[in-house]
C-alpha positions in Angstrom: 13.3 -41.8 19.4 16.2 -40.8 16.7 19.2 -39.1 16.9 21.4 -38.5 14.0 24.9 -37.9 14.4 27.9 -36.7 11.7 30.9 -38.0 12.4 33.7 -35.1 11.1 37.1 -33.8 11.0 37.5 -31.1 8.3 41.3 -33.2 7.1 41.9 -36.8 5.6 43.2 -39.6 6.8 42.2 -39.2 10.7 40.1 -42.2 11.1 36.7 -41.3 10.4 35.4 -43.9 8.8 36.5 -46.5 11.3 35.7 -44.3 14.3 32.1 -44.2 12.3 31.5 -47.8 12.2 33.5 -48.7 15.5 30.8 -45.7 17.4 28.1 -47.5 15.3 28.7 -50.8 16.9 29.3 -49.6 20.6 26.0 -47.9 20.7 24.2 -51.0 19.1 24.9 -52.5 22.4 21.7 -50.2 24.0 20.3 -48.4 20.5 19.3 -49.5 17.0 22.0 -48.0 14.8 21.6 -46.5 11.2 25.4 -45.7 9.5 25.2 -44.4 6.5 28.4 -43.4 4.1 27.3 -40.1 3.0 31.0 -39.3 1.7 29.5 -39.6 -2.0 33.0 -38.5 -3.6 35.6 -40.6 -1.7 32.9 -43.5 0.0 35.3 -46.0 1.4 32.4 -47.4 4.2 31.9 -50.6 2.1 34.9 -51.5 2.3 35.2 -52.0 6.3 32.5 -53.0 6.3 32.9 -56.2 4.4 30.2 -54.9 1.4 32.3 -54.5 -1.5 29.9 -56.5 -3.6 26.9 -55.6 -2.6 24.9 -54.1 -5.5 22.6 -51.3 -4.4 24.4 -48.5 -2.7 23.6 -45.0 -1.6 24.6 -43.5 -5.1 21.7 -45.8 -6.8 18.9 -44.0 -4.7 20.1 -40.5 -4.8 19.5 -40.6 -8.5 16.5 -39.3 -10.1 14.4 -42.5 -10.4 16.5 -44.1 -8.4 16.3 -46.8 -5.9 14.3 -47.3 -2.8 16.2 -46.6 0.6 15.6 -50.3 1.9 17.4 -51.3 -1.2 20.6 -50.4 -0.4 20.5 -51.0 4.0 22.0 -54.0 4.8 22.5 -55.8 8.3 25.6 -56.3 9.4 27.4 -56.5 12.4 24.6 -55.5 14.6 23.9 -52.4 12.0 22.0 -51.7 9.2 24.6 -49.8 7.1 23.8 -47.8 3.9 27.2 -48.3 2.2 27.8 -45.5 -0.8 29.3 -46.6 -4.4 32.9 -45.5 -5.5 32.7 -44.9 -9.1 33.3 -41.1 -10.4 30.0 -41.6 -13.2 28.0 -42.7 -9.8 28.7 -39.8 -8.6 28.3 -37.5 -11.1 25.2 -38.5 -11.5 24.1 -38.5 -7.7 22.0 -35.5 -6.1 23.5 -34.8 -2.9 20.4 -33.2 -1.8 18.2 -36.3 -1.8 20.1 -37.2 1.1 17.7 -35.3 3.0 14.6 -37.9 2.2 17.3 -40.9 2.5 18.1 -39.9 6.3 14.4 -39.0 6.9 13.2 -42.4 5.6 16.0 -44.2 7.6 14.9 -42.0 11.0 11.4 -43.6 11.0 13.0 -46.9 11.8 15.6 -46.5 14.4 17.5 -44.6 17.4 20.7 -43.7 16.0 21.5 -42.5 12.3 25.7 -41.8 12.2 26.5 -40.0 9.0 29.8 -40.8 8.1 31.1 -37.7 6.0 33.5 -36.1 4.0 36.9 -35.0 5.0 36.3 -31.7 3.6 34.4 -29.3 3.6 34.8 -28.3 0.1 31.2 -29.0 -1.3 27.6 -29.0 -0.8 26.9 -32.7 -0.7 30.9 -32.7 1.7 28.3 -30.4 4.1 25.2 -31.6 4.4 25.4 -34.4 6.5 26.8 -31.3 9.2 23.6 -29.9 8.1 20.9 -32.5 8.4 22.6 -34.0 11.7 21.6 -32.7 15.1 24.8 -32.9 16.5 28.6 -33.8 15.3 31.4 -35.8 16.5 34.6 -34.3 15.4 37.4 -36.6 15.2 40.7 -35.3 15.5 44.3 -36.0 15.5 46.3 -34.9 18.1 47.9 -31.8 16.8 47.4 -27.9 16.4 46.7 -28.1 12.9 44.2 -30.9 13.3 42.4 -28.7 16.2 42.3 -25.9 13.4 40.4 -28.2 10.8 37.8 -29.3 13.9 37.4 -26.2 14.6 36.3 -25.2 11.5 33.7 -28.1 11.4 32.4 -26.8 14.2 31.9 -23.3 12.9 30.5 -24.3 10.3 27.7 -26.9 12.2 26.9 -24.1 14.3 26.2 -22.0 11.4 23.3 -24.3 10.6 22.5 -25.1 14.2 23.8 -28.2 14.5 25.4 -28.9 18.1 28.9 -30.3 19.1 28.3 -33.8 20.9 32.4 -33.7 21.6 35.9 -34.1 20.3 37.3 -37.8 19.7 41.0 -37.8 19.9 42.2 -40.7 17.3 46.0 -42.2 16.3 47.3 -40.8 19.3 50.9 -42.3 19.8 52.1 -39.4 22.4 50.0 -39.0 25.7 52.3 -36.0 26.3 50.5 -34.7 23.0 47.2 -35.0 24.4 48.1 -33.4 27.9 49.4 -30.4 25.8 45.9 -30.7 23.2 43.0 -31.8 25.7 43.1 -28.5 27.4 43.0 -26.4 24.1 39.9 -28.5 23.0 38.4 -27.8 25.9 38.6 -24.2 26.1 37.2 -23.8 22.2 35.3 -26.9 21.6 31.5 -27.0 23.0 31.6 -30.4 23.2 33.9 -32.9 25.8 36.6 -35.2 25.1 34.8 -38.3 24.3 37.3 -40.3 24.5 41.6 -40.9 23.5 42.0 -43.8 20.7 45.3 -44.9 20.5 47.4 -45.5 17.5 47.4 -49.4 16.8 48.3 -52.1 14.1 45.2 -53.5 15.1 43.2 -51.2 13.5 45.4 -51.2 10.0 44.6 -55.1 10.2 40.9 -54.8 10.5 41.0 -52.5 7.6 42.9 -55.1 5.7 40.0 -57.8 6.6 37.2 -55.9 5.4 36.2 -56.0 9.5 34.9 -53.0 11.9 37.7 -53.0 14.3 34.7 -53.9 17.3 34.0 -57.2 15.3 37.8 -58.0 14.4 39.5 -56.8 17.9 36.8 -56.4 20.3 39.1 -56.2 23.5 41.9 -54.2 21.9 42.4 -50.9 23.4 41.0 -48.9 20.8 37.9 -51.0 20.6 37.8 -50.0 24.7 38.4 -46.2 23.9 35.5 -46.2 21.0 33.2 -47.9 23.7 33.7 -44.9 26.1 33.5 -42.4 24.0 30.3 -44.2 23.0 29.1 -44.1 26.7 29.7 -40.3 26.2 27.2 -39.6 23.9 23.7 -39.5 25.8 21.7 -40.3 22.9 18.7 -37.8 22.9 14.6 -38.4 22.7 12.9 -37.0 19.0 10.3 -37.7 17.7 10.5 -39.7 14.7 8.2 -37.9 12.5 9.5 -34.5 13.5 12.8 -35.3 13.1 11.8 -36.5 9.4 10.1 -33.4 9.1 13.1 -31.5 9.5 15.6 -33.4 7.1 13.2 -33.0 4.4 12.8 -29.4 4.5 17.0 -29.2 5.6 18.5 -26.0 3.9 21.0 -26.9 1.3 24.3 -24.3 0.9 24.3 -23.1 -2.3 28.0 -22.3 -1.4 30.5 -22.6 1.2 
């Protein structure tokens, strides 16, 4: 069975990339988890997850000639992550669009692939993950203007037939926010409310220690929320092969 998963928000700086690896880990508990950084522009993955010195990354084997898949998974934290370089030439010289056989090689070996992506959706390799993934998490703040940017994730997945698994609500510091929000995601989203994170220093610090938040605060209250919303997501049955199939031969925008 495999399931891949983009993990969204159409804006910056709402929490993706944790809420990435801190999904990753919840579902390890019951699945075999894949996360992959495919932000190939602004990859900061490596970083939480304690792999800043590793030497292959995802921007070695999306290079013509480049690097086997396997070279550049590493296990950590009950994962295997595929962490993506940070350099400008690495990615100028990357080809988004062998992304496709990267995640069909990775699906042959596990349950779960979670693409974390970019925060825009301002380029074809910022889309494709939306594209190859069967469904997407958006991750939101809790505001209009944040709903607006989901929402346009979400158009645009649908576009390409990919499916909304639900709305993650992250750096909430006002539950009279989400009492005003929650309905309004739940009249346009297709998806439920996986699950309120709130706001905590806790998650700044595992940032700062190179830690998923679930290995560096695993009772804190956003490691609890990120475990629900986990529980929310029924991970579906597909066949391997099929699934692989159908990365490979993935339509790539030629524009946005």
């Amino acid at each position: 069975m495999v399931e891949a998963f983009a993990v969204a928000s159409g804006k910056g700086g709402t929490g993706k990339t944790t809420s990435t690896l801190a999904l990753g880990m919840a579902l390890a508990e019951d699945y075999d988890v894949t996360v992959v950084d495919a932000d190939m522009g602004m990859a900061n993955l490596l970083f939480h997850a304690g792999l800043a010195d590793v030497e292959t990354t995802l921007h070695d084997v999306v290079v013509e000639g480049g690097a086997p898949v396997e070279a550049a998974v590493y296990e950590r934290h009950g994962l295997s992550v595929v962490p993506c370089g940070t350099d400008l030439s690495g990615f100028a010289a990357a080809d988004p669009t062998r992304l496709r056989d990267v995640v069909a090689t990775l699906a042959a070996d596990t349950d779960v692939v979670l693409l974390d992506s970019a925060a825009t959706l301002s380029s074809r390799s910022a889309v494709l993950p939306i594209v190859l993934a069967d469904r997407v998490v958006v991750v939101v703040e809790p505001t209009i203007p944040a709903l607006s940017d989901g929402l346009k994730v979400q158009e645009y997945a649908t576009s390409y037939g990919t499916e909304t698994a639900g709305v993650l609500f992250n750096k909430v510091r006002d539950d009279d926010a989400i009492d005003r929000i929650a309905p309004k995601a739940e009249r346009y989203f297709e998806g439920p409310t996986l699950a309120t994170v709130p706001a905590s220093d806790t998650v700044r610090g595992a940032r700062r220690a190179g830690q998923p938040l679930l290995a560096y605060a695993p009772e804190s209250a956003a490691a609890r929320a990120y475990r629900e919303a986990a529980r929310s997501l029924s991970v579906r049955e597909g066949d391997s092969g099929a699934v692989a199939d159908r990365f490979r031969s993935a339509v790539v925008p030629e524009s946005l």
